[in-house]
Structure formats: C-alpha cells, structure tokens
C-alpha positions in Angstrom: 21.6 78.2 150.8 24.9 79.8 150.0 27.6 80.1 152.2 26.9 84.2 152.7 23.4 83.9 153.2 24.2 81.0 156.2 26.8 83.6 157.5 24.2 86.5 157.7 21.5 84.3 159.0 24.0 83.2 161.9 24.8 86.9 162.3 20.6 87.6 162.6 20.4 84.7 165.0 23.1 85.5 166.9 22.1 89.3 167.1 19.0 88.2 168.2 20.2 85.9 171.0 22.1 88.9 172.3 19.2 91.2 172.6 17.2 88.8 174.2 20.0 88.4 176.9 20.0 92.2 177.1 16.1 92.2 177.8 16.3 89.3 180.6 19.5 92.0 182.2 17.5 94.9 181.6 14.3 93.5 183.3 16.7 92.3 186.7 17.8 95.5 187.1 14.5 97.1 186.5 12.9 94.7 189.7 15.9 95.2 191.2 16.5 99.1 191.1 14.0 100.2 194.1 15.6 97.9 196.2 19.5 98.9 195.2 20.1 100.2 199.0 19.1 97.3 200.6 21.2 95.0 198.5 24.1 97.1 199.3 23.6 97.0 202.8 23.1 92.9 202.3 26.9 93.0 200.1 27.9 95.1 203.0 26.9 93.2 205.7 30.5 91.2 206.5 32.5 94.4 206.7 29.4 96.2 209.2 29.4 93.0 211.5 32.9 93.6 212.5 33.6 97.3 212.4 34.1 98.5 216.1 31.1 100.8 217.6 30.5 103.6 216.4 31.9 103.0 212.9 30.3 103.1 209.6 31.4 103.1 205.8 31.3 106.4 204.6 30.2 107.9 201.5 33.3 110.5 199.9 31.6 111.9 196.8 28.5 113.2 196.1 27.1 111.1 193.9 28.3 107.9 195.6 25.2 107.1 197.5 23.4 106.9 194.4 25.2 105.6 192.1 27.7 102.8 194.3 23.8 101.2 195.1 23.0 101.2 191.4 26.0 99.4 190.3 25.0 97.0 193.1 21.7 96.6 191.7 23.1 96.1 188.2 25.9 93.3 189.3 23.0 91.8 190.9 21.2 91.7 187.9 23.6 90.6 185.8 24.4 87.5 188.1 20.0 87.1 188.1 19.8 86.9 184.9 22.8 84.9 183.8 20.9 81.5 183.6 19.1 83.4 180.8 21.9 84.5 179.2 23.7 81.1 179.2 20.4 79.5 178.0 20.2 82.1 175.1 23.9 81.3 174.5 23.5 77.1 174.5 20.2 78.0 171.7 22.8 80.0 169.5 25.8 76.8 169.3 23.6 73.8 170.1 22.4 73.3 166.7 25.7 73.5 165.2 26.9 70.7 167.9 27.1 66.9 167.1 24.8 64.9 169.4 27.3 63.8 171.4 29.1 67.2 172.1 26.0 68.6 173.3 25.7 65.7 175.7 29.1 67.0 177.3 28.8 71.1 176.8 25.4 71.3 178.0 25.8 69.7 181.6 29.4 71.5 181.2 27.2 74.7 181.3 24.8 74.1 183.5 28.4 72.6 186.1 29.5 76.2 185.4 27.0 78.3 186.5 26.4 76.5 189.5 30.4 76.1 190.6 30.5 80.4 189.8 27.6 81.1 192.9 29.1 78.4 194.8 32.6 80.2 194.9 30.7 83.6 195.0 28.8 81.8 198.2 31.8 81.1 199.5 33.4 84.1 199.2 31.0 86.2 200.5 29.1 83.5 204.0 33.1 81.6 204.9 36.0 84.5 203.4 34.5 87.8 203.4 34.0 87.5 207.7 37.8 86.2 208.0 39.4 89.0 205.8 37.6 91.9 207.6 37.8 90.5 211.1 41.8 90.3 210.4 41.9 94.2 208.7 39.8 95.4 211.8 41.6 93.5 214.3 45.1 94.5 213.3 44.3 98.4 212.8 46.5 100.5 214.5 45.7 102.5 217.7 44.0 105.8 216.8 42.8 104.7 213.2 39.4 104.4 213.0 37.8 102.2 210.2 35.7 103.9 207.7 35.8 102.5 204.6 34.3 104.4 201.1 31.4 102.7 200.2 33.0 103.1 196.8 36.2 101.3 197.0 34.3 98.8 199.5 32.3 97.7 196.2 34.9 97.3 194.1 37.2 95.5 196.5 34.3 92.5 197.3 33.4 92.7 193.9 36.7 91.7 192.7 37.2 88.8 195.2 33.8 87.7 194.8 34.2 87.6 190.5 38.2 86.0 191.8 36.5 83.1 193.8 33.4 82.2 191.5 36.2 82.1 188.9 38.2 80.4 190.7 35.8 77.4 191.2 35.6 76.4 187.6 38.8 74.3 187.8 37.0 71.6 187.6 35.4 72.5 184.5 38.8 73.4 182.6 40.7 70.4 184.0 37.6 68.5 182.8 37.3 70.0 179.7 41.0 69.8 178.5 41.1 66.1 179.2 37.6 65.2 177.2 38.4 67.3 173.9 42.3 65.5 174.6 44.3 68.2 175.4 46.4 66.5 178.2 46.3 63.3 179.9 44.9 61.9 183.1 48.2 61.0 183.9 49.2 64.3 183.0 46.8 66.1 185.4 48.6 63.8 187.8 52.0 64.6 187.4 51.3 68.3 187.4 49.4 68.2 190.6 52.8 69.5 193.0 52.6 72.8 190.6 49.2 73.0 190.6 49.4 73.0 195.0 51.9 75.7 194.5 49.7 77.8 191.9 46.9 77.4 194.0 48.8 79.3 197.0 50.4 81.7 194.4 47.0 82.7 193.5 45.5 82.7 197.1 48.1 85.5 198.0 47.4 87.1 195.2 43.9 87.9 195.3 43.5 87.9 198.8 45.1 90.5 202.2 48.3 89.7 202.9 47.2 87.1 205.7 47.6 83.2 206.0 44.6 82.5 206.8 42.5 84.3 204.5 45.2 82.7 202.0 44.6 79.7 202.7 41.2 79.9 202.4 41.6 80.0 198.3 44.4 77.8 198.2 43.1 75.0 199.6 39.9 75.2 198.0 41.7 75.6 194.7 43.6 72.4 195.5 40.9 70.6 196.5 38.8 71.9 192.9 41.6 70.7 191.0 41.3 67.3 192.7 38.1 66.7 192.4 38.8 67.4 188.3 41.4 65.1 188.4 38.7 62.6 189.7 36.1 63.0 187.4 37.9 62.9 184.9 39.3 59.3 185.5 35.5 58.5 184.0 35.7 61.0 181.3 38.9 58.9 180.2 36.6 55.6 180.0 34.8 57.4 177.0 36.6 58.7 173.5 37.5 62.2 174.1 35.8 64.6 171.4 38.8 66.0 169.3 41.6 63.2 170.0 45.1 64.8 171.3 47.8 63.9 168.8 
C-alpha cells in the first residue's frame, strides 16, 4: 500500500472513530434531555443548601430556564460518554503503538479518566460547600443572594473542568519522566516551586479566600507527590524515548 493510500485510510479510520464518539455523545444527551432540570437542580444543590431563607437563584433572561438546563444536560453527557470517546480514541493510536507503549498509554488513559471525576468529585461533595458557605456568609447587610442560574453554571463549570484538570498531575509528572523528559531527581529538586505553583494556581481559580485556596493547593501538592512517588518505579524500567 502506498504511502497516500495509508494516509487516506488513517483519515477514513479516524473520521470514523470520531462519528462514533459523536453517536455515544448524542445518545447521552438524548437519555439525558427529559431529565435536564433535575440535573441542574443536583449541579445546584451546594449553592441552594446555603442560601439564607427565602432565597433562590433566579433566572434573568427568557430563554435561560430552557436553555441553562440543556447545556447541563449536554455537559453531562459529554462527561457520560467520555469512556466511549477515550475507548474510540485508544482503537484509532493503539495499532500504530509498540507493545510496550501500549502497556504504559493504555492504563495512562484509563489513570486519566478516573483522576478527572475524582477532582470533579471533589470539587463539587468537599469545595463547592466551602466556597458558597464563605460568599453567603460574608454578604453585606441588605444584599440578598440571588444568583443567575446562568452565570451559576458557568462559574461551577469552570472550577469543576479547573479541579478534574487539576488532578492529572500525576499523569504529566508520570508521563514526562517515562518518555525521559526530566529526571526523578529533577521532579525532586523542583518540588519548592511546584508547592508555590500549587498555591499560585489555588488563588487563581478559586474566591479570594484561604481556605477555599487551600483546598486546591494542597491537593495539587499532594498530586504532584504522589507522581513523584510512582515514578521512583517507572525509573526502574527504560523510559520509552530516552532524554538526551
């Protein structure tokens, strides 16, 4: 086979990994549309626990109630289906992978997705209840909180993408010292900036508090760590690209 039919037969395969990714999507959201309001109540639920009595999140457009609950429905979807997607992905680059890099990217993947809900998890059950306690408690007199179900979505949506992103460091550190991009002893040495980048970020993505701060931070720290520790065995092995 020439070298432009393998490229258009990759092209075809890879097109039709994509649709089939699209399908799995398209069938969350479809199982997932009726119930659209009741997942945005469930994605609202930390912020309604701690409003005051009497206070609600409001709705300030017309088409907000409708279509705020929709994108709801289609995040959740998206997240649903993402197994699929990431299978569909690992059957488009496995079989141009060497036996042995499949033996690292595949649990790699698998690592991934399971580190992403664990940070979204912990986002939404341990630092979503901290961050809206601390905005409703310090309100001023006279200001009632009533939050645009709107904005609501895309501020939890951010942190919630912000912390399941955030809890693939172990993944990157463990990645860059297998295909020997830096040392072990590198990750080591680097571990005061890391501490400092880890609080850099926390009061970046999160209200201007300490303890909601923190609450990032240290789990950063901790996720850079625990990289650092498995890769003291990835080291006993030959990395896959050797560093120069």
């Amino acid at each position: 086979m020439s070298t432009a039919d393998t490229f258009i037969s990759h092209l075809i395969e890879l097109r039709s990994r994509l649709i089939r990714a699209l399908v799995g999507m398209l069938i969350a959201f479809i199982c997932l549309f009726p119930f659209a309001n009741r997942l945005y109540t469930l994605l609202a639920q930390p912020l309604i626990a701690k409003l005051p009595a009497g206070a609600h999140i409001i709705a300030t457009a017309v088409t907000t109630p409708f279509f705020v609950p929709m994108k709801v429905a289609m995040l959740a979807a998206l997240l649903i289906s993402l197994p699929h997607t990431l299978y569909q992905f690992w059957k488009f680059i496995a079989p141009g992978l060497y036996p042995h890099e499949r033996r690292f990217i595949l649990p790699m993947v698998v690592a991934s997705t399971v580190l992403f809900f664990i940070g979204m998890s912990f986002a939404y059950f341990l630092v979503f209840p901290v961050i809206f306690g601390f905005i409703v408690s310090t309100t001023p007199q006279g200001v009632q909180v009533m939050t645009d179900i709107g904005n609501y979505l895309d501020f939890v949506s951010s942190l919630l993408i912000a912390f399941g992103v955030a809890f693939e460091v172990p993944i990157l550190v463990v990645a860059l010292v297998k295909f020997g991009w830096v040392s072990l002893q590198q990750l080591k040495d680097a571990r005061p900036y890391a501490i400092v980048g880890a609080f850099v970020i926390g009061a970046i993505f999160t209200p201007p508090d300490v303890v909601s701060q923190t609450m990032l931070a240290v789990p950063l720290w901790i996720l850079y760590e625990a990289g650092v520790f498995v890769s003291s065995f990835i080291t006993k092995t030959e990395p896959i690209v050797k560093a120069d």
